[in-house]
FIKE-566014 format. One record per residue: residue in three letters; residue number from 0; x, y, z of N, C-alpha, C in turn. Coordinates in Angstrom, 2 decimals. Example, Ala and Ser with C-alpha at 12.3 -4.5 7.8 and 13.67 -1.06 7.14 Angstrom:
// FIKE-566014
<r><pado>ALA</pado><nukol>0</nukol><n_X>13.19</n_X><n_Y>-5.69</n_Y><n_Z>7.80</n_Z><ca_X>12.30</ca_X><ca_Y>-4.50</ca_Y><ca_Z>7.80</ca_Z><c_X>13.20</c_X><c_Y>-3.30</c_Y><c_Z>7.80</c_Z></r>
<r><pado>SER</pado><nukol>1</nukol><n_X>12.85</n_X><n_Y>-2.25</n_Y><n_Z>7.08</n_Z><ca_X>13.67</ca_X><ca_Y>-1.06</ca_Y><ca_Z>7.14</ca_Z><c_X>12.90</c_X><c_Y>0.03</c_Y><c_Z>7.87</c_Z></r>
END
This chain:
// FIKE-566014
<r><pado>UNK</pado><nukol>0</nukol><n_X>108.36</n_X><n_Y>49.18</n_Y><n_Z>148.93</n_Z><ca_X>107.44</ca_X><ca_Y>49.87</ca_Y><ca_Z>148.06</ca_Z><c_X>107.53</c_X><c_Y>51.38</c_Y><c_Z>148.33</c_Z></r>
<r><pado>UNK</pado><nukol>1</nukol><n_X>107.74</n_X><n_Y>51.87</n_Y><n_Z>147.52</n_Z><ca_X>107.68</ca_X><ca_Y>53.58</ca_Y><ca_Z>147.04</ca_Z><c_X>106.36</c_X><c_Y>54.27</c_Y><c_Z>147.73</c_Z></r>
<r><pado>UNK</pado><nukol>2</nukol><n_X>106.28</n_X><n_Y>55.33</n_Y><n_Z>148.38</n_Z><ca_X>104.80</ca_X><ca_Y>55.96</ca_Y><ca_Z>149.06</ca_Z><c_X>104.76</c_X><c_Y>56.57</c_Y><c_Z>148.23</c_Z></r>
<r><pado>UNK</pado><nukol>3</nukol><n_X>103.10</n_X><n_Y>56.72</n_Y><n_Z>148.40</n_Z><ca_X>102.45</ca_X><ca_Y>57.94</ca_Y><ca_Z>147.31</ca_Z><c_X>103.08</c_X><c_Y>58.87</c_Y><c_Z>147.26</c_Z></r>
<r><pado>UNK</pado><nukol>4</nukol><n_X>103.27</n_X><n_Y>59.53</n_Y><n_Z>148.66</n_Z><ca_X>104.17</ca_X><ca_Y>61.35</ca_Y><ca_Z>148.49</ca_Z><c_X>105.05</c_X><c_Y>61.01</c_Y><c_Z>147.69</c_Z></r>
<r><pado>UNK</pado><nukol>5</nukol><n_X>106.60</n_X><n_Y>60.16</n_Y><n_Z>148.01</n_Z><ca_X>107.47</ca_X><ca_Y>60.11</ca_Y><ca_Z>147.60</ca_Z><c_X>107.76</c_X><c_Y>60.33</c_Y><c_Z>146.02</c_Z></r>
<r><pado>UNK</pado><nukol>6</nukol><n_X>106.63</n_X><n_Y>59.26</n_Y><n_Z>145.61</n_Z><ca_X>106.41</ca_X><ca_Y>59.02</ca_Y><ca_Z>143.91</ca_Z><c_X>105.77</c_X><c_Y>60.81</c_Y><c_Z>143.47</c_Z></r>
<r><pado>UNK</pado><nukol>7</nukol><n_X>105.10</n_X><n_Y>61.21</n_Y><n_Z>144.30</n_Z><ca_X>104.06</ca_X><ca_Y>62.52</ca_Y><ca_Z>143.76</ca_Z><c_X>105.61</c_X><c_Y>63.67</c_Y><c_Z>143.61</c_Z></r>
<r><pado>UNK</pado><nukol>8</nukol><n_X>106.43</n_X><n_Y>63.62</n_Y><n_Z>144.96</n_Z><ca_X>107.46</ca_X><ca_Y>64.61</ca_Y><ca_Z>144.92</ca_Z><c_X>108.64</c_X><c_Y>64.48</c_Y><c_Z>144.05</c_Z></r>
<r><pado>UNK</pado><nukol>9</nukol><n_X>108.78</n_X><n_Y>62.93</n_Y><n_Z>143.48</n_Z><ca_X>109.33</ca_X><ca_Y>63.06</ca_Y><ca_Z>142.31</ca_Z><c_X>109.06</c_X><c_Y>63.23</c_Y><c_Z>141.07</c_Z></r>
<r><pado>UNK</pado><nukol>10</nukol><n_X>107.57</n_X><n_Y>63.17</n_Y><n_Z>140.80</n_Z><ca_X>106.87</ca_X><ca_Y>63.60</ca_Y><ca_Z>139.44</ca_Z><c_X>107.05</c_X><c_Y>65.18</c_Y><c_Z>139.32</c_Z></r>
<r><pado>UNK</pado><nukol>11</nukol><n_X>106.44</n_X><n_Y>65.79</n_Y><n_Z>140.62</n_Z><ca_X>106.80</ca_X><ca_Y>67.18</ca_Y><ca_Z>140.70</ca_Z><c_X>107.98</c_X><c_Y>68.05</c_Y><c_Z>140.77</c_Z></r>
<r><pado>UNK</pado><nukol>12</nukol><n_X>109.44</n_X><n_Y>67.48</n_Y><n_Z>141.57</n_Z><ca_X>110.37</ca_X><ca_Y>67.87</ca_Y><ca_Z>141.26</ca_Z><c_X>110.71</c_X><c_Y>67.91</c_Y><c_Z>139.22</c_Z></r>
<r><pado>UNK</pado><nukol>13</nukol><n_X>110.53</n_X><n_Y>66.44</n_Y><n_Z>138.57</n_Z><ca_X>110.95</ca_X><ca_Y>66.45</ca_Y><ca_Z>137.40</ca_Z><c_X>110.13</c_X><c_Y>67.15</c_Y><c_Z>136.40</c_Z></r>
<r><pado>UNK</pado><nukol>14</nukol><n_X>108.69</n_X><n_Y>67.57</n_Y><n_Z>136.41</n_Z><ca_X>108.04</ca_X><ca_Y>68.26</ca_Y><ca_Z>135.65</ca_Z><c_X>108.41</c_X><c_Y>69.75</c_Y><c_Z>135.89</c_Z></r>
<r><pado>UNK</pado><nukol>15</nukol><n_X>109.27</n_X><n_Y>70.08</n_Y><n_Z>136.84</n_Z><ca_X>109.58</ca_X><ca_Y>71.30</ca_Y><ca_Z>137.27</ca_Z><c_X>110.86</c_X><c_Y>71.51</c_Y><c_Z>136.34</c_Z></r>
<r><pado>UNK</pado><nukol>16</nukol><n_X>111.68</n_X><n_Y>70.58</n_Y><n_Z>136.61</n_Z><ca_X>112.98</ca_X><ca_Y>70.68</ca_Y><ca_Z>135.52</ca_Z><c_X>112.62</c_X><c_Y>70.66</c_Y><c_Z>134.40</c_Z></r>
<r><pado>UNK</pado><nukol>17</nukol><n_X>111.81</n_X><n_Y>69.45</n_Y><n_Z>133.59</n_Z><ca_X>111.51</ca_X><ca_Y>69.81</ca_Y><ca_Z>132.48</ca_Z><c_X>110.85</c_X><c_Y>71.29</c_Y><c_Z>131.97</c_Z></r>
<r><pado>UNK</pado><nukol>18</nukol><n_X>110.05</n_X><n_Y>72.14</n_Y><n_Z>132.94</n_Z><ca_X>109.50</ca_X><ca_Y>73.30</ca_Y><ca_Z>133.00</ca_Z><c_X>110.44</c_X><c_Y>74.25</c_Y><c_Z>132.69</c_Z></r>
<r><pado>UNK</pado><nukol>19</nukol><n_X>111.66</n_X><n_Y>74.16</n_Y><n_Z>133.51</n_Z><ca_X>112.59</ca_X><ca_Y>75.76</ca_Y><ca_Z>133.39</ca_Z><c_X>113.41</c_X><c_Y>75.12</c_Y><c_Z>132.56</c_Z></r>
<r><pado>UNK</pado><nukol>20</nukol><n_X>113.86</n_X><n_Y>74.01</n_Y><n_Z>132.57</n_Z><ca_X>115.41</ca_X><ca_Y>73.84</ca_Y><ca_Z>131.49</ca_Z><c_X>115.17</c_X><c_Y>73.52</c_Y><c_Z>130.43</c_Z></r>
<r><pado>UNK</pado><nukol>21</nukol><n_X>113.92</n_X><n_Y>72.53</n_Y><n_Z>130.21</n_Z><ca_X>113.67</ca_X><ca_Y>71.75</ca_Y><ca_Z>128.42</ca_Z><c_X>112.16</c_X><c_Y>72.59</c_Y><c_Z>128.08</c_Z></r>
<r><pado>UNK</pado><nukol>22</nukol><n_X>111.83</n_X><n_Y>73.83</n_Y><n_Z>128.09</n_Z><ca_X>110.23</ca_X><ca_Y>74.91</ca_Y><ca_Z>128.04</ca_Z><c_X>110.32</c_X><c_Y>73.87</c_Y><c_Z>126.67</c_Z></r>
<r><pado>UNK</pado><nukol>23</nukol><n_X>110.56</n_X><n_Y>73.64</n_Y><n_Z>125.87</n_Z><ca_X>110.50</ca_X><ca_Y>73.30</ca_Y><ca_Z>124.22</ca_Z><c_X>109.81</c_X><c_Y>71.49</c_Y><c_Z>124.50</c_Z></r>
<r><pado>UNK</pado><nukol>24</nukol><n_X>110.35</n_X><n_Y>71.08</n_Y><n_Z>125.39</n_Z><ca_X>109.58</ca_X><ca_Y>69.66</ca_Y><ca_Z>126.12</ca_Z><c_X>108.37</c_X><c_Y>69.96</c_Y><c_Z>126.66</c_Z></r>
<r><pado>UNK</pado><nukol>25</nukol><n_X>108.76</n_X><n_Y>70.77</n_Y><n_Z>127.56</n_Z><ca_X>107.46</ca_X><ca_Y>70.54</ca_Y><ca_Z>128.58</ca_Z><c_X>106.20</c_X><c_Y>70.97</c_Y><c_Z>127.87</c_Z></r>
<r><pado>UNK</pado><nukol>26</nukol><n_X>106.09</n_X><n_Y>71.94</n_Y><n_Z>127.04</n_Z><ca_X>104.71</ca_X><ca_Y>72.05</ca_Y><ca_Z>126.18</ca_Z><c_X>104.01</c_X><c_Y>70.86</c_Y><c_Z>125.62</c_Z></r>
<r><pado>UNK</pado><nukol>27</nukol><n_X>104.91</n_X><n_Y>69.46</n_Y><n_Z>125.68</n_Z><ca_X>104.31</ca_X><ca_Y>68.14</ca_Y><ca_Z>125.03</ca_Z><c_X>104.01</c_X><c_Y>67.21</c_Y><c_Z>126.33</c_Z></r>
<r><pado>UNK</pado><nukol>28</nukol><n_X>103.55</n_X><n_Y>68.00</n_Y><n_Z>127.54</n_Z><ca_X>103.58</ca_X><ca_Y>67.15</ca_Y><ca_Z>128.93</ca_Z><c_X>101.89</c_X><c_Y>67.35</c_Y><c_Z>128.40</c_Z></r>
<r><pado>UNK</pado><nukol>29</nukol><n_X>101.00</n_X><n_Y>67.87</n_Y><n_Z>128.20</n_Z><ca_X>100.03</ca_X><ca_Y>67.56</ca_Y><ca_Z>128.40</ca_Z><c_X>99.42</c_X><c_Y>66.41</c_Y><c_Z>127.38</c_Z></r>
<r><pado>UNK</pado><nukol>30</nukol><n_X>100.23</n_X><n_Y>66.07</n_Y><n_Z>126.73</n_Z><ca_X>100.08</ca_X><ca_Y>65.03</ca_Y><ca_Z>125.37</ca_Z><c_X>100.62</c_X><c_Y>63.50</c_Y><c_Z>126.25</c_Z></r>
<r><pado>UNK</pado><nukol>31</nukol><n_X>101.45</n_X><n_Y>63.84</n_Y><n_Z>127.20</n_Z><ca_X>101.58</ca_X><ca_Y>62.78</ca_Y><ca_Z>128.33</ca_Z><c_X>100.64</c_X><c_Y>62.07</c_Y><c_Z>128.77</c_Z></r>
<r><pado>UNK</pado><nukol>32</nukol><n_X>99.88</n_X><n_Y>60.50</n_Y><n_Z>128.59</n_Z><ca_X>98.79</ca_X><ca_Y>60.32</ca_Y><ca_Z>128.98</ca_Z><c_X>98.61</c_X><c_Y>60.72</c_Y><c_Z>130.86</c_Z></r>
<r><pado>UNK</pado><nukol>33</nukol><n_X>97.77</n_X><n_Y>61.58</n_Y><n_Z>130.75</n_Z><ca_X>97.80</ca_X><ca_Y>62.09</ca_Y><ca_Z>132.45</ca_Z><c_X>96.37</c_X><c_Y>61.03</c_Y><c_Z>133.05</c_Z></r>
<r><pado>UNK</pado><nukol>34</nukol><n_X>95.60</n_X><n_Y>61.14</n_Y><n_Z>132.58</n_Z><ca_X>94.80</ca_X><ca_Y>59.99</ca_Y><ca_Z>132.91</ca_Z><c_X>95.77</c_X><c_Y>58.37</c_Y><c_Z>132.74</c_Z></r>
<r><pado>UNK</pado><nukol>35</nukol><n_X>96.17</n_X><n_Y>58.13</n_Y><n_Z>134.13</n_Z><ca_X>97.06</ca_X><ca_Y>57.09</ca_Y><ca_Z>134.24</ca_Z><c_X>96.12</c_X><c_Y>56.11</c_Y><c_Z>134.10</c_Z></r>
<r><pado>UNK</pado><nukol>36</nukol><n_X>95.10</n_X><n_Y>55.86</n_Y><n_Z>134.41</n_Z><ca_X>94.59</ca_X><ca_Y>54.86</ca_Y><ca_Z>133.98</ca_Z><c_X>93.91</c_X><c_Y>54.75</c_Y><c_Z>132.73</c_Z></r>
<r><pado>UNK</pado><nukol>37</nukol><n_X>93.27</n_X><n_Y>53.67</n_Y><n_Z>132.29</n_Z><ca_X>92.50</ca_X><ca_Y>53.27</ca_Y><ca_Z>131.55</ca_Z><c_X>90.85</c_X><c_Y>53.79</c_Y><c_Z>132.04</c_Z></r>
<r><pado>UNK</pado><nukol>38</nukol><n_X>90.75</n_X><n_Y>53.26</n_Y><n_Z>132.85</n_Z><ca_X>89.28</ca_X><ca_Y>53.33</ca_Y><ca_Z>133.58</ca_Z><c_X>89.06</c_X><c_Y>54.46</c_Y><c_Z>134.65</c_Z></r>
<r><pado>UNK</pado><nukol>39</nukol><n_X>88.12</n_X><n_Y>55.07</n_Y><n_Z>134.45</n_Z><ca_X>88.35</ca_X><ca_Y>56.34</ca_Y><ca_Z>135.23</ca_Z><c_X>87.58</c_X><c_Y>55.76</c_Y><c_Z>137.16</c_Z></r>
<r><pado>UNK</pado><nukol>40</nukol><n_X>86.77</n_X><n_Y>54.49</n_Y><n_Z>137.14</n_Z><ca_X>86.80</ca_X><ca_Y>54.27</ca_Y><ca_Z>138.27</ca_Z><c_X>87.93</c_X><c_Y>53.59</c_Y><c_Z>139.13</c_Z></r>
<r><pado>UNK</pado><nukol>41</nukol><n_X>88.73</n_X><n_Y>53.31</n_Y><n_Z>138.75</n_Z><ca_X>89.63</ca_X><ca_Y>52.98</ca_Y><ca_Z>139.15</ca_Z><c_X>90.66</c_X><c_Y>54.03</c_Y><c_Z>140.14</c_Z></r>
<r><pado>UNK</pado><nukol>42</nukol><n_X>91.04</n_X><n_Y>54.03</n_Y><n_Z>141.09</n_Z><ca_X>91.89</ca_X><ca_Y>54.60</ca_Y><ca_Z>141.74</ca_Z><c_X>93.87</c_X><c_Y>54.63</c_Y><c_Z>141.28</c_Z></r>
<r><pado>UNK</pado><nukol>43</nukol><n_X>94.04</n_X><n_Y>55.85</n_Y><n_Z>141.47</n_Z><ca_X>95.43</ca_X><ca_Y>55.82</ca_Y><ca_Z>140.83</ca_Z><c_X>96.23</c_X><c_Y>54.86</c_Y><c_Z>142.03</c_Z></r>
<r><pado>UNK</pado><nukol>44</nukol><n_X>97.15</n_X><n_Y>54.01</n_Y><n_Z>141.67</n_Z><ca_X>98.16</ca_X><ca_Y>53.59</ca_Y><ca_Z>142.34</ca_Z><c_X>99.44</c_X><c_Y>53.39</c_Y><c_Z>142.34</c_Z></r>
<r><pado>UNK</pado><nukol>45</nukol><n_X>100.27</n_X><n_Y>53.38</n_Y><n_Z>143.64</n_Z><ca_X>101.74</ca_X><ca_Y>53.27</ca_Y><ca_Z>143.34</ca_Z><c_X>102.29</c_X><c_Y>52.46</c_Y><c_Z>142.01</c_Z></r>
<r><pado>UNK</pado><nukol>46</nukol><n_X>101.99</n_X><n_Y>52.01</n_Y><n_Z>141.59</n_Z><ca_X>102.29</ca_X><ca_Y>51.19</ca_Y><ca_Z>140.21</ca_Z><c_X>102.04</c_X><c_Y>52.02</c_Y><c_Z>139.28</c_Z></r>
<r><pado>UNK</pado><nukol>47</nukol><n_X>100.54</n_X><n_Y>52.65</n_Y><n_Z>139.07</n_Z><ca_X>100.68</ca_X><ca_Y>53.64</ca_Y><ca_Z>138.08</ca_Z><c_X>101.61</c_X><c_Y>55.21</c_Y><c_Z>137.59</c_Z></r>
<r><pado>UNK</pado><nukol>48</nukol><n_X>101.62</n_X><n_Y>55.65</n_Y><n_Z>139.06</n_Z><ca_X>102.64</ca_X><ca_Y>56.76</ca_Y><ca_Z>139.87</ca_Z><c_X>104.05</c_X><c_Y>56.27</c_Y><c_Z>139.32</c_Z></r>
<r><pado>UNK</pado><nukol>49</nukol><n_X>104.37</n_X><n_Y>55.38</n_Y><n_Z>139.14</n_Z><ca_X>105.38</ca_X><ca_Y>54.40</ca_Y><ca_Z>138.93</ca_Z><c_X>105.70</c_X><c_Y>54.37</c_Y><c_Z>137.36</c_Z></r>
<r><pado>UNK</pado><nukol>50</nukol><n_X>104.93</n_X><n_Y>54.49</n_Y><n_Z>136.93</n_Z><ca_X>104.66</ca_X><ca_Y>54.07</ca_Y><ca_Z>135.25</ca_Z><c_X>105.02</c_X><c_Y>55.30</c_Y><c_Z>134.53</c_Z></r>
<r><pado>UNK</pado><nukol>51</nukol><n_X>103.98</n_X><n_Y>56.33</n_Y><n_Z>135.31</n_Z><ca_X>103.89</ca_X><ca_Y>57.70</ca_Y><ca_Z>134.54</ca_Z><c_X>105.30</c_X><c_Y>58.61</c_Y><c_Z>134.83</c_Z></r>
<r><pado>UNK</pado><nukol>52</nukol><n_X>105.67</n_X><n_Y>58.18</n_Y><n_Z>136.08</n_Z><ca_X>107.16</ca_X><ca_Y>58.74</ca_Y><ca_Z>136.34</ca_Z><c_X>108.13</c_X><c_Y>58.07</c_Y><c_Z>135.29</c_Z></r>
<r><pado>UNK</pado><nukol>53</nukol><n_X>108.46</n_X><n_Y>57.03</n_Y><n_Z>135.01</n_Z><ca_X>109.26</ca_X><ca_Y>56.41</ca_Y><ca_Z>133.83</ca_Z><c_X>108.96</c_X><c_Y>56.94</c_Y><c_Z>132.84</c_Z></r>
<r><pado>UNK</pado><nukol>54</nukol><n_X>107.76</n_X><n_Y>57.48</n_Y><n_Z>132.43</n_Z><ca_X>107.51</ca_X><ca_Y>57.95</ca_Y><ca_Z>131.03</ca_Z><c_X>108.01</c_X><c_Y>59.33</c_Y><c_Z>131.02</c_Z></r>
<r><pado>UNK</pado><nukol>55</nukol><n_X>107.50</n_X><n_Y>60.02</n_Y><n_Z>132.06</n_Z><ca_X>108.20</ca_X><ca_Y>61.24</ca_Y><ca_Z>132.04</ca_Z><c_X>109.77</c_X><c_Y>61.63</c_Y><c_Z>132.01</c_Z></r>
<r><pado>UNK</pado><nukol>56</nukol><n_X>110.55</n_X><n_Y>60.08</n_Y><n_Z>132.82</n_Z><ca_X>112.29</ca_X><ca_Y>60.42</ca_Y><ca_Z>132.61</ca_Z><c_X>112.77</c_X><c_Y>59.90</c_Y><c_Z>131.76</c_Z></r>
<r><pado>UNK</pado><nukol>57</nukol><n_X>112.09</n_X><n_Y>58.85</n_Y><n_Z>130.85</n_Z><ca_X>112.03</ca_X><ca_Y>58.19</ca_Y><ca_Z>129.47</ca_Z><c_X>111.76</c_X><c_Y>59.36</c_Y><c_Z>128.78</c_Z></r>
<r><pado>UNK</pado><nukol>58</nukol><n_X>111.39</n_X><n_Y>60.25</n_Y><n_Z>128.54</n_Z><ca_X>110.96</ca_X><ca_Y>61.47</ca_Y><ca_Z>127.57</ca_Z><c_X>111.89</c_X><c_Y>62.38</c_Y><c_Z>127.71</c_Z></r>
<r><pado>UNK</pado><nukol>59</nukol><n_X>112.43</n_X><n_Y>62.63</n_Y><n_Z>129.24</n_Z><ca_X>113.82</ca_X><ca_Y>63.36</ca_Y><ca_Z>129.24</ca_Z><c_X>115.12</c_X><c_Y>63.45</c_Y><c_Z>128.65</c_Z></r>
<r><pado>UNK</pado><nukol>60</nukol><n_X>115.17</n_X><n_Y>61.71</n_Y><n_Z>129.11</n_Z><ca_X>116.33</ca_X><ca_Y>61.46</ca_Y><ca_Z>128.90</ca_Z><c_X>116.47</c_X><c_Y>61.52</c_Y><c_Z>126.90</c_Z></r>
<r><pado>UNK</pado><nukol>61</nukol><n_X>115.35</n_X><n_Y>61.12</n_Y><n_Z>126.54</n_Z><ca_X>115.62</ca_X><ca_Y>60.88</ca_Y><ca_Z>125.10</ca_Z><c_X>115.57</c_X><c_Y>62.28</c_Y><c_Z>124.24</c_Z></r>
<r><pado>UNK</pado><nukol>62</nukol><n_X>115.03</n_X><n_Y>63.52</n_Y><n_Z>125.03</n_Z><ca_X>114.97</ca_X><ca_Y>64.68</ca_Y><ca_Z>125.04</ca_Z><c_X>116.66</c_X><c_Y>65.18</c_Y><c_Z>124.57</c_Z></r>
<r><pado>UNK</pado><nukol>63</nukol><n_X>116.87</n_X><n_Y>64.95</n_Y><n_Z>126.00</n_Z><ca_X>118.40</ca_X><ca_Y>65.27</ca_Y><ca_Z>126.23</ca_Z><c_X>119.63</c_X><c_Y>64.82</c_Y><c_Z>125.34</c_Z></r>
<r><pado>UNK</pado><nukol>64</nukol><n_X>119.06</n_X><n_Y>63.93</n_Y><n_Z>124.92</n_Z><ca_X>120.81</ca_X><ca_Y>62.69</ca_Y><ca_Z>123.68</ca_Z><c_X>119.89</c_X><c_Y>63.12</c_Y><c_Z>122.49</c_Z></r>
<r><pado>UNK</pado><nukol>65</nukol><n_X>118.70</n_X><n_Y>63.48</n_Y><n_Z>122.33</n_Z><ca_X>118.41</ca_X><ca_Y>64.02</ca_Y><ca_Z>120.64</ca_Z><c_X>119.13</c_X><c_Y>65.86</c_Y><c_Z>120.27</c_Z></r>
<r><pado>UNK</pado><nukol>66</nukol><n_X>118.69</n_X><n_Y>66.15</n_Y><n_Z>121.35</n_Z><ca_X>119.10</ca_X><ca_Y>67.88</ca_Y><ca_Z>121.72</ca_Z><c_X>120.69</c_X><c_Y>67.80</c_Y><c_Z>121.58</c_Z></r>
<r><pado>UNK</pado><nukol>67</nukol><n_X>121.33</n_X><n_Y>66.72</n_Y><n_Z>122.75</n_Z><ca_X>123.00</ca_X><ca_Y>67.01</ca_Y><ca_Z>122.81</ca_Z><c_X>123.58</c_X><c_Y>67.30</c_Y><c_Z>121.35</c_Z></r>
<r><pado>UNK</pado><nukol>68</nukol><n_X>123.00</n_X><n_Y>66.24</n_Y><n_Z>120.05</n_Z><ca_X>123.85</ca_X><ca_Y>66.17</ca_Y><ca_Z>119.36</ca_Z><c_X>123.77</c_X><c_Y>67.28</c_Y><c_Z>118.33</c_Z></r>
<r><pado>UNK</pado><nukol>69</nukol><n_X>122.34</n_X><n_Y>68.28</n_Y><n_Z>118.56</n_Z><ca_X>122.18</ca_X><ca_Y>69.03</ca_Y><ca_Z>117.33</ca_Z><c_X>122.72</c_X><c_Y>70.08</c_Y><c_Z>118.29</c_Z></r>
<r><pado>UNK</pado><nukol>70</nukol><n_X>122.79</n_X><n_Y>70.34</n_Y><n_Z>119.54</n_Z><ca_X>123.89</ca_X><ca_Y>71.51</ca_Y><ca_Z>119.62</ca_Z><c_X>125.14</c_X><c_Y>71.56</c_Y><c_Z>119.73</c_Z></r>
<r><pado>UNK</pado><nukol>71</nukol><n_X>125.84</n_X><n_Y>69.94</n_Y><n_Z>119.33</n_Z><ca_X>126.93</ca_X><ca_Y>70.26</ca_Y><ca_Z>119.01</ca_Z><c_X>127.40</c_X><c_Y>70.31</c_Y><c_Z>117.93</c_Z></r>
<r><pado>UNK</pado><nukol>72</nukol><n_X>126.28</n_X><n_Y>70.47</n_Y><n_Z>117.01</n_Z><ca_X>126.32</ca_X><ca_Y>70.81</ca_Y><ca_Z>115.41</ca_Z><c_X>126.04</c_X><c_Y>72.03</c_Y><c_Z>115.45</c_Z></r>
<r><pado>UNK</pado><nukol>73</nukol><n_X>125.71</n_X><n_Y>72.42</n_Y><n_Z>116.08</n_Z><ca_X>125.46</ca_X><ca_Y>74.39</ca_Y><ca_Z>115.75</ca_Z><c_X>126.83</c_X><c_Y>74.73</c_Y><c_Z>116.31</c_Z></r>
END
């Protein structure tokens, strides 16, 4: 199982990339559900940390193959 830091320092490394390399992405991170849960008593957990990281390299990656092909049309 993945530790909290671990999962936190890879959310933060990749919101950082999306920050300087995709600025035209990252303005749609706060549209990212950031309330990982449903229920606000609920405590965040490695599973959720887990979830929201996939969504964020799921948004990259599909970022990246929509972008590739219109700049290789310009």
């Amino acid at each position: 199982m993945e530790s909290l830091n671990k999962l936190m320092q890879e959310i933060i490394a990749i919101t950082t990339t999306i920050e300087t390399k995709y600025p035209e992405l990252y303005k749609y991170l706060s549209e990212t559900p950031l309330s990982i849960t449903g229920v606000k008593e609920k405590a965040i957990n490695t599973n959720d940390l887990k979830e929201y990281l996939a969504t964020l390299k799921s948004q990259l990656e599909h970022h990246i193959e929509t972008h590739k092909n219109k700049m290789k049309e310009s």
